[in-house]
C-alpha positions in Angstrom: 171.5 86.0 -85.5 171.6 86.9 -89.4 168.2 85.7 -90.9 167.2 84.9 -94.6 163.9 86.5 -94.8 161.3 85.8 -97.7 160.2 89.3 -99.5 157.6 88.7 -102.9 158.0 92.5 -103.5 162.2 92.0 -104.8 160.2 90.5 -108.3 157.6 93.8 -108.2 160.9 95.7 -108.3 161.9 94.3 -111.4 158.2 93.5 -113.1 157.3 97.2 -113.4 160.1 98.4 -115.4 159.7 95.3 -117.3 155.9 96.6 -118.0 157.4 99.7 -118.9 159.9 98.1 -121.8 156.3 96.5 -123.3 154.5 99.6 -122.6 156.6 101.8 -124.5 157.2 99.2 -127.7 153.7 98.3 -128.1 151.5 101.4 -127.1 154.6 104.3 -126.9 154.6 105.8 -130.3 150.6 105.6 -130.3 149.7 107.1 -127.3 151.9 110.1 -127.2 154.4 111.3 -125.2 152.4 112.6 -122.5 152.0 109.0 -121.1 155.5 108.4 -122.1 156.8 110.9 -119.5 154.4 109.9 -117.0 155.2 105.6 -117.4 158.9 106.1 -118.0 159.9 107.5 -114.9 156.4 106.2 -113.3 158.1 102.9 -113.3 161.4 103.5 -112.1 159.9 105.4 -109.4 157.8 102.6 -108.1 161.0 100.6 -108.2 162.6 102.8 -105.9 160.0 102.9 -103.7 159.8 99.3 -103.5 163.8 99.4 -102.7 163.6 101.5 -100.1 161.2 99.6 -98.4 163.4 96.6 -99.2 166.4 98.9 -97.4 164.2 99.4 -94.8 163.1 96.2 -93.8 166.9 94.9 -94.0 167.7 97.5 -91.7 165.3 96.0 -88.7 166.7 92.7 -89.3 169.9 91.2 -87.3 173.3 92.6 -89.1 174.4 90.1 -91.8 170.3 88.6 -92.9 169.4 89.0 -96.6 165.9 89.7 -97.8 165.4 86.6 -101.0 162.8 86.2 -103.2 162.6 82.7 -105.7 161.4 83.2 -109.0 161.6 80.2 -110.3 163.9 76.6 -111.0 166.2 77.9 -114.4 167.6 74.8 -115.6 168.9 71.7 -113.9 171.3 69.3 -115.6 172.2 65.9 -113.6 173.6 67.8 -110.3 174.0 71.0 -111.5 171.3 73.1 -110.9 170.5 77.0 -111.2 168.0 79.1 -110.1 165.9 82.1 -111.4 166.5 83.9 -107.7 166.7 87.2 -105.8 168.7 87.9 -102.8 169.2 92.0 -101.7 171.9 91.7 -98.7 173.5 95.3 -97.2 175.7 95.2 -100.2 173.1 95.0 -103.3 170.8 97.1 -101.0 173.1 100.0 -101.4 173.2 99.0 -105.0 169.4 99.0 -106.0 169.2 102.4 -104.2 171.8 104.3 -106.5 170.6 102.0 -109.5 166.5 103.1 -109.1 167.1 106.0 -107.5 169.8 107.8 -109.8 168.1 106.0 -112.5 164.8 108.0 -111.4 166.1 111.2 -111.7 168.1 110.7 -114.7 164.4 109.2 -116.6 162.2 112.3 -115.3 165.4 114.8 -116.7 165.2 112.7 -120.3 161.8 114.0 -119.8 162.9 117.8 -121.3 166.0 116.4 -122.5 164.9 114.1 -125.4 160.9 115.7 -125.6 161.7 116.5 -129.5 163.1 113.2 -130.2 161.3 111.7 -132.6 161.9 108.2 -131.2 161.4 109.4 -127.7 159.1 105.8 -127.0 161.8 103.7 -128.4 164.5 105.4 -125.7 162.4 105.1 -122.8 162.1 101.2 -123.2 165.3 100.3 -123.9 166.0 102.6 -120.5 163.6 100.5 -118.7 165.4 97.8 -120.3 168.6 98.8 -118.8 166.9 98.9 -115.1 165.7 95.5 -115.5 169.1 94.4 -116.5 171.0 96.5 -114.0 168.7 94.9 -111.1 169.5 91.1 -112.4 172.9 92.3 -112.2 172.9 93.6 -108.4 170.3 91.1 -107.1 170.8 87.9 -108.6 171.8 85.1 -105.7 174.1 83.2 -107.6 177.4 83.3 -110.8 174.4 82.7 -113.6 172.1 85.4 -112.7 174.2 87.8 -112.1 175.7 87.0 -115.9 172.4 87.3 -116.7 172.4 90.8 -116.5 175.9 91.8 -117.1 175.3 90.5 -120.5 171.7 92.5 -120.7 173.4 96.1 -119.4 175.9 95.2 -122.3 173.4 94.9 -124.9 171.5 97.5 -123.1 174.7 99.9 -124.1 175.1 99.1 -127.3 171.3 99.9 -127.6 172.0 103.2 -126.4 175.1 104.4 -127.4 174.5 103.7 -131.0 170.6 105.3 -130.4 171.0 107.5 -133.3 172.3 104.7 -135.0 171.4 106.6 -138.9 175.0 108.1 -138.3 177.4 106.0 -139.1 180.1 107.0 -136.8 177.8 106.6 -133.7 177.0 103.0 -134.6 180.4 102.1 -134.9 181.2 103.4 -131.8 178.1 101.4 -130.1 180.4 98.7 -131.7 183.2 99.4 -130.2 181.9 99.2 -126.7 180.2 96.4 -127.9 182.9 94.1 -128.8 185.3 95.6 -126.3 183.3 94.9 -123.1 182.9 91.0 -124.8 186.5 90.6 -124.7 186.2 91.5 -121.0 183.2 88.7 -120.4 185.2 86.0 -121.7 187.4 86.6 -118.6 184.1 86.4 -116.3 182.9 83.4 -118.5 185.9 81.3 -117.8 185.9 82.2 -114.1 182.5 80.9 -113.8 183.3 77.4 -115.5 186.8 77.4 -114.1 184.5 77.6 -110.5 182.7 74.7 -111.5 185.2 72.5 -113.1 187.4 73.3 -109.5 184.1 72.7 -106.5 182.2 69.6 -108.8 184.6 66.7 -107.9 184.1 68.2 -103.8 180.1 67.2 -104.6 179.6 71.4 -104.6 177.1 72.0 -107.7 175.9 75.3 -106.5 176.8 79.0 -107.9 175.0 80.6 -105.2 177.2 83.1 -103.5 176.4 81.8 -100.0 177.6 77.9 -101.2 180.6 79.7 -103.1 181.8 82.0 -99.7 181.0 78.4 -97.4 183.6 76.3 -100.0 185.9 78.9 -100.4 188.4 76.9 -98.8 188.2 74.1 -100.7 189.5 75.9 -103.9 193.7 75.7 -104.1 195.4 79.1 -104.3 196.3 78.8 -107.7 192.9 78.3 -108.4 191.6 81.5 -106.3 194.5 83.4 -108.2 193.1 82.1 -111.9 189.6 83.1 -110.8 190.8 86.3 -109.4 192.7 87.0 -112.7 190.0 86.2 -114.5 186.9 88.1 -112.7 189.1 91.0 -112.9 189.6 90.7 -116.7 185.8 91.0 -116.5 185.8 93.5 -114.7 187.8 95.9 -116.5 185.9 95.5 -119.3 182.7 96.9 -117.7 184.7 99.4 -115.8 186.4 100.4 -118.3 190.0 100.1 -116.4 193.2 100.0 -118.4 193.7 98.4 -120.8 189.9 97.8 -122.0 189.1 101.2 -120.9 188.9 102.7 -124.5 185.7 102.4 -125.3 184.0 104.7 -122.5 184.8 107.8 -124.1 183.4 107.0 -127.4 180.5 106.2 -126.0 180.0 110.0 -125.1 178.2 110.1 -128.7 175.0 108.6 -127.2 172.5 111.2 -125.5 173.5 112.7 -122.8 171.3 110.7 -120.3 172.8 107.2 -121.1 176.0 108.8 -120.3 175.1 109.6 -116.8 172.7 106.4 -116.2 175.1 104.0 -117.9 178.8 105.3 -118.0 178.5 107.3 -114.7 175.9 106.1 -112.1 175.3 102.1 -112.8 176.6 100.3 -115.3 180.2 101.4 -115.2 180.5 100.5 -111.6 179.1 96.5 -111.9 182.9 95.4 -112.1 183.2 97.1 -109.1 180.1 95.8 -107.5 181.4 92.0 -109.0 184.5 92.1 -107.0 183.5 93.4 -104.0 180.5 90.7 -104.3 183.3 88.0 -104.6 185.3 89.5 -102.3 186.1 85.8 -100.7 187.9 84.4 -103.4 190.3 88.2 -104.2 191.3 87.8 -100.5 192.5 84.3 -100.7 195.1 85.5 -103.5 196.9 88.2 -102.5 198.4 88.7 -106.2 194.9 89.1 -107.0 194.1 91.7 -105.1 197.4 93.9 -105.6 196.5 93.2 -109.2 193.5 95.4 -108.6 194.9 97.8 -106.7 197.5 98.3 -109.3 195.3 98.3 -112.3 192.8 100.9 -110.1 195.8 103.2 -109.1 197.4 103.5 -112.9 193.9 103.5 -114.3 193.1 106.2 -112.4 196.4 108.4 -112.9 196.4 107.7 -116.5 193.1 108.9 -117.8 193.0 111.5 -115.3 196.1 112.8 -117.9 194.2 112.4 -120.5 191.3 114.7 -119.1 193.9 117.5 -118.8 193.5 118.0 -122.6 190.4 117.2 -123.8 188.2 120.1 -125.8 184.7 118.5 -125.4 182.9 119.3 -122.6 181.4 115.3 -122.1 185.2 113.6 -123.0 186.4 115.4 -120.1 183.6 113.8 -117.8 184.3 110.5 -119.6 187.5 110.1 -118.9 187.0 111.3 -115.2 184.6 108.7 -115.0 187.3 106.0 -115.8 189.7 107.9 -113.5 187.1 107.9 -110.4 186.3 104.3 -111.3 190.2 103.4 -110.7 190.0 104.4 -107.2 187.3 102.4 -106.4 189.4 99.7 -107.5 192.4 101.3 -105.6 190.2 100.6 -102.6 189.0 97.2 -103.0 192.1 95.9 -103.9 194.7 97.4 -100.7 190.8 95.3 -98.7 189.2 98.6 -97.9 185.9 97.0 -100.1 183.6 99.1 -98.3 185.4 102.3 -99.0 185.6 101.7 -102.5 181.9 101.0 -102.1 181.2 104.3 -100.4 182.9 106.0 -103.3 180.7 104.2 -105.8 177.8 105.6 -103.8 179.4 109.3 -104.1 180.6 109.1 -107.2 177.1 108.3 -108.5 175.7 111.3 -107.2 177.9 114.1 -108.6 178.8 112.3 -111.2 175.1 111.9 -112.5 175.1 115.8 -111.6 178.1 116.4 -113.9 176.8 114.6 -116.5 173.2 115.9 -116.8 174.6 119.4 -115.8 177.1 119.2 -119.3 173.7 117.8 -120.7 171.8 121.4 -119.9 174.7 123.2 -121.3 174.7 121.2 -124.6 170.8 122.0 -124.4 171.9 125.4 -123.8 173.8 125.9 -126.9 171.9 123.6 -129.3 174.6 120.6 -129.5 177.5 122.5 -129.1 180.0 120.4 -126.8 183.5 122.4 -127.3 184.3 124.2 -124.2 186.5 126.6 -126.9 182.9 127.7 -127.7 181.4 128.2 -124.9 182.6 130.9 -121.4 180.8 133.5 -119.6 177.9 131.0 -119.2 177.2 131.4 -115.2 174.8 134.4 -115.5 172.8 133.0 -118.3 172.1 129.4 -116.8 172.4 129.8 -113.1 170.7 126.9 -111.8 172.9 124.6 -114.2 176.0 126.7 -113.2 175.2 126.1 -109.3 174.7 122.4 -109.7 177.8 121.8 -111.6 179.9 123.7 -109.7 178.8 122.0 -106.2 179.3 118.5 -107.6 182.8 119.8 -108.9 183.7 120.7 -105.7 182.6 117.0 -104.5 184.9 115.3 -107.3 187.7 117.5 -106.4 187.2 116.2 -102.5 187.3 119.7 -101.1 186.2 118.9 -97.4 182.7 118.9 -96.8 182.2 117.6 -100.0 180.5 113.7 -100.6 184.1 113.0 -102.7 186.4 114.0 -99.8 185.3 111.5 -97.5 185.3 108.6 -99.7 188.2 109.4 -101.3 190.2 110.3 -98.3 189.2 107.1 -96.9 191.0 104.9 -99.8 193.6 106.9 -99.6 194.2 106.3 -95.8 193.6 102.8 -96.6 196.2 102.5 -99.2 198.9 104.3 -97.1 197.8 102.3 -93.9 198.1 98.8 -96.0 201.4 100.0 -97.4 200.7 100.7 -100.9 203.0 103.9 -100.6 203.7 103.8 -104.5 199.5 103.6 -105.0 199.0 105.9 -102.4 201.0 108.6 -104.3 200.0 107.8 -107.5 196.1 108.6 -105.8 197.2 111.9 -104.4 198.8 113.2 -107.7 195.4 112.4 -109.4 193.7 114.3 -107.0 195.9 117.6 -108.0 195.3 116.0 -111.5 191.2 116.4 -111.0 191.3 119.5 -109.7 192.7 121.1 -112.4 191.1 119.4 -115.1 187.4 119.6 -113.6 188.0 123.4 -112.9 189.7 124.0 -115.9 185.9 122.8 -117.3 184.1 124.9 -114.7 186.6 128.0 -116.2 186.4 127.2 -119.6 182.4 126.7 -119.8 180.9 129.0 -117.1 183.8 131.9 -116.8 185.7 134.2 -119.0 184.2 136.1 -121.9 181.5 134.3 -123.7 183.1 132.4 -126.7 179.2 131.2 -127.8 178.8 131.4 -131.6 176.6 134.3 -132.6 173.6 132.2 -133.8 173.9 130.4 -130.5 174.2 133.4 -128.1 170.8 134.7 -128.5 169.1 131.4 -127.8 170.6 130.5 -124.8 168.4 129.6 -122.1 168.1 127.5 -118.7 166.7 124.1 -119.2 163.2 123.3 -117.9 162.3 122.0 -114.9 162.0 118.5 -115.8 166.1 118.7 -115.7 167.3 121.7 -113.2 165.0 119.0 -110.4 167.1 116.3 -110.9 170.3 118.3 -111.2 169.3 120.4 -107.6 168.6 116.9 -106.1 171.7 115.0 -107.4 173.4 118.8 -106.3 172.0 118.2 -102.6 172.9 114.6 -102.0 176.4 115.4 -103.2 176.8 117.2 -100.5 175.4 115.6 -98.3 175.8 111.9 -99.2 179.5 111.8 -97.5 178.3 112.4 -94.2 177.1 108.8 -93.5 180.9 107.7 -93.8 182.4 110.0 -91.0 185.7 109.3 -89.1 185.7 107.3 -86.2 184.9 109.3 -82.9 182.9 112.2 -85.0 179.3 112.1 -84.1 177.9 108.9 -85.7 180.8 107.6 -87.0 181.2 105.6 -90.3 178.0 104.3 -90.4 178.1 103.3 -94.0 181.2 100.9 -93.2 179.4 98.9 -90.0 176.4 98.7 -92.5 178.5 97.0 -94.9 180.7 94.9 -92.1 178.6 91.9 -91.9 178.9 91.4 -95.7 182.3 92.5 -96.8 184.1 92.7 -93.4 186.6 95.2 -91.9 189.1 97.2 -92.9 192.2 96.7 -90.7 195.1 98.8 -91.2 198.8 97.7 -91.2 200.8 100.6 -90.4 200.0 104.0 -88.4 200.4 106.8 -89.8 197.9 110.2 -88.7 195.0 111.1 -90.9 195.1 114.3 -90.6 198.6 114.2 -92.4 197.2 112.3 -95.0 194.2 114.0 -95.4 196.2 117.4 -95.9 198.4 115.8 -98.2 195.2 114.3 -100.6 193.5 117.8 -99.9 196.3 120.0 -100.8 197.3 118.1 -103.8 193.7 119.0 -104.9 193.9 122.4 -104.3 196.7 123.0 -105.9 195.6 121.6 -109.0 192.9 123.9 -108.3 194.9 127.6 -107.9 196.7 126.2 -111.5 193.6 125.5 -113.3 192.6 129.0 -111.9 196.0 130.9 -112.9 196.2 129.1 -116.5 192.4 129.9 -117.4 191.3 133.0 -115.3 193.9 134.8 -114.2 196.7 134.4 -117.4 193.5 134.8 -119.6 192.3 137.6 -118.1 195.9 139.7 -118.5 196.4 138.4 -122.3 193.0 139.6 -123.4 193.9 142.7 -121.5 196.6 143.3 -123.1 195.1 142.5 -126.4 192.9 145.0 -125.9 194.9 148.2 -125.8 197.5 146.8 -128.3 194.5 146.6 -130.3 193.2 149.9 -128.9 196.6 151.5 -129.4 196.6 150.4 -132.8 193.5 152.1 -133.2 194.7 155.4 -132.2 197.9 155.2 -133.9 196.3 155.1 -137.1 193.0 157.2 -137.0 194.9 160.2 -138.3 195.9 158.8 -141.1 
């Protein structure tokens, strides 16, 4: 029996890191940072602590009950009505985990990353600012809330993006993302009021997703396809999925935190979130849905080519990110929503890792990004080396890895729905990441050092504040897969029953063995792999061998003269 359970504490959640954003504006710059490190992540943490005993509570309930909280009555005009309310089912309670407790880590590691900033007060509240946004986002019970905070993590990125916003080029890029993710919320915008203008003349006035999922059936499928069109126009503008994906990558110029928090771990993924959220109206359209599934699997092959080539060390993260994002969307869209949900989940944790790792080598080197200028880096920051190295291994899905059970999974499922085309176009990126995230483990952390001189003596491993988060985020990417097992090994996908009640089952249309596909997505992987190594260890190594005794030959040759 599912059960709708009253919990006050969803509002503490979000009032703390609100008390943080008027914390830091107000009393930041004149207290000192001291009590900016300890209320800037203070808050966060409390938040998480409040979600997990949110999670935990949900978990005792029936499958399919919902822990709500109501603020307050928003506005109300004739028979339309809306809300100020909070509603955490098994979906947005996977959500507020990753966003506070990601979001933790990442605010304790902007501890040592931004401590000489001189507008370190001003960072941490528009970071709590982006929490408080992010939550609005996940939690919200209805279209209008959930706006609510789509548009506040928007503004929240510009905020960031453009931080250092005395450089010219950095605030035009803050801009960019700016007005690029708008053109994106006009499609969400005209799916909301295309919603209304469709369920008013049935006497249906309510946005809340429980009164949208009950009248589902009442909307015509060319309506459900213009919605679906619509939502997903919104979505790629947060998720950066072609073609609005181009202003993720620019958005590297912010500090190295936001990139993690906001273009890895949270804000990146709300498309996501909104169309597995709305799930009920994609799978009454199936052009919809093999609209995301297209756009997911081309997104994803695309900018994974475009990673192949890229010199800076956070570029090649970015346009990862837009690549993992695209399989997400691969999944949701072949109706696998809870293992492109899974992937969020694992993609948040070694992504975050990646991200904060390339953060400690930037640290490292005093700003320098280029991986030109960097090799031979592993003996000198260990701890940063290990980190980054583990969480490549989970992006590159090598078994036992968090990435190679979620992304196996989509795979499967876009085989088993008979996506063939998608399918390969999945396992192709998957040699694709593997040589481009190895070619940046080669290029950065192998090799002889390429570190300016003025750099080389200053190198140094970062303080604890950031090799903590990076060991956690490390830890759970390897071990964050193993709630998503096959079915039959040990406890079984637990993350998918979990997820059931809300966004259903997956149920597959043709049978085909796993273990074949799972060789084919593993293999494809390594091989990009063994290339990445041949092309930037192995052909390296004999060319600078051989430019060595040319040049010691030519040494020789001329001393007696």
């Amino acid at each position: 029996m599912q059960m709708s359970v009253q919990f006050p504490a969803l509002g503490f959640m979000l009032l703390f890191p609100a008390l943080g954003v008027v914390y830091h504006i107000f009393f930041g710059y004149r207290l000192g940072r001291r009590r900016d490190n300890l209320v800037g992540p203070g808050v966060v943490l409390v938040s998480f602590a409040i979600a997990c005993w949110a999670f935990y509570t949900l978990s005792s309930l029936p499958p399919g009950s919902a822990l709500s909280f109501h603020l307050w009555d928003w506005f109300a005009s004739e028979s339309f009505h809306a809300a100020l309310a909070l509603r955490v089912d098994a979906l947005c309670a996977v959500m507020i985990m990753i966003v506070t407790g990601v979001g933790a880590l990442i605010h304790v590691y902007t501890c040592g990353y931004m401590g000489h900033d001189p507008d370190y007060a001003r960072f941490f509240a528009y970071m709590n600012l982006f929490i408080v946004a992010m939550l609005f986002l996940v939690m919200g019970d209805n279209l209008l809330v959930m706006y609510l905070g789509w548009e506040g993590v928007g503004l929240c990125s510009y905020l960031l993006i453009s931080f250092w916003h005395t450089n010219p080029q950095f605030a035009r890029f803050g801009r960019k993302a700016f007005i690029v993710t708008r053109l994106g919320d006009v499609g969400f915008i005209l799916a909301i009021l295309t919603l209304v203008r469709a369920l008013s003349p049935h006497g249906v006035w309510s946005l809340n997703f429980t009164d949208l999922q009950a009248n589902v059936t009442l909307l015509s499928p060319i309506t459900c396809l213009t919605v679906g069109v619509l939502l997903m126009i919104g979505a790629a503008g947060k998720s950066a999925q072609l073609p609005l994906y181009v202003w993720l990558p620019d958005a590297m110029v912010g500090p190295t935190p936001i990139s993690a928090l906001i273009h890895a771990a949270t804000m990146v993924t709300a498309g996501a979130y909104m169309v597995a959220r709305l799930h009920f109206i994609f799978d009454r359209s199936q052009f919809a849905m093999d609209l995301v599934a297209t756009i997911g699997a081309f997104t994803c092959f695309y900018a994974g080519t475009i990673a192949l080539v890229q010199p800076d060390i956070k570029k090649v993260l970015a346009y990862s990110t837009i690549s993992q994002l695209g399989y997400m969307f691969l999944g949701l869209g072949v109706g696998a929503l809870s293992y492109g949900i899974f992937h969020l989940m694992t993609h948040a944790f070694f992504k975050a890792c990646l991200f904060l790792g390339a953060g400690a080598v930037i640290h490292a080197l005093d700003g320098e990004q280029d991986m030109n200028k960097m090799g031979g880096l592993r003996r000198k920051i260990p701890v940063t080396y290990a980190t980054m190295f583990i969480a490549t291994l989970a992006i590159t899905a090598i078994p036992g890895f968090s990435g190679y059970f979620s992304k196996d999974l989509i795979l499967e499922a876009a085989y088993t729905s008979g996506h063939t085309t998608l399918w390969l176009l999945g396992v192709a990126t998957a040699g694709i990441t593997g040589f481009y995230m190895f070619r940046l483990i080669f290029l950065t952390f192998f090799g002889e050092s390429r570190v300016e001189k003025d750099r080389l003596a200053h190198i140094h491993e970062a303080p604890a504040s950031m090799t903590i988060p990076l060991i956690v985020l490390a830890f759970l990417s390897i071990v964050g897969g193993y709630i998503g097992l096959p079915s039959g090994a040990a406890w079984g996908n637990v993350f998918a029953r979990f997820l059931a009640p809300v966004l259903g089952e997956f149920h597959p249309t043709h049978e085909v063995s796993t273990l074949f596909l799972s060789v084919c997505a593993s293999g494809a992987g390594l091989t990009g792999i063994l290339l990445a190594y041949i092309f930037y260890i192995r052909l390296k190594s004999i060319t600078s061998t051989r430019s060595t005794t040319s040049s010691s030959r030519g040494h020789c040759s001329s001393s007696p003269a």
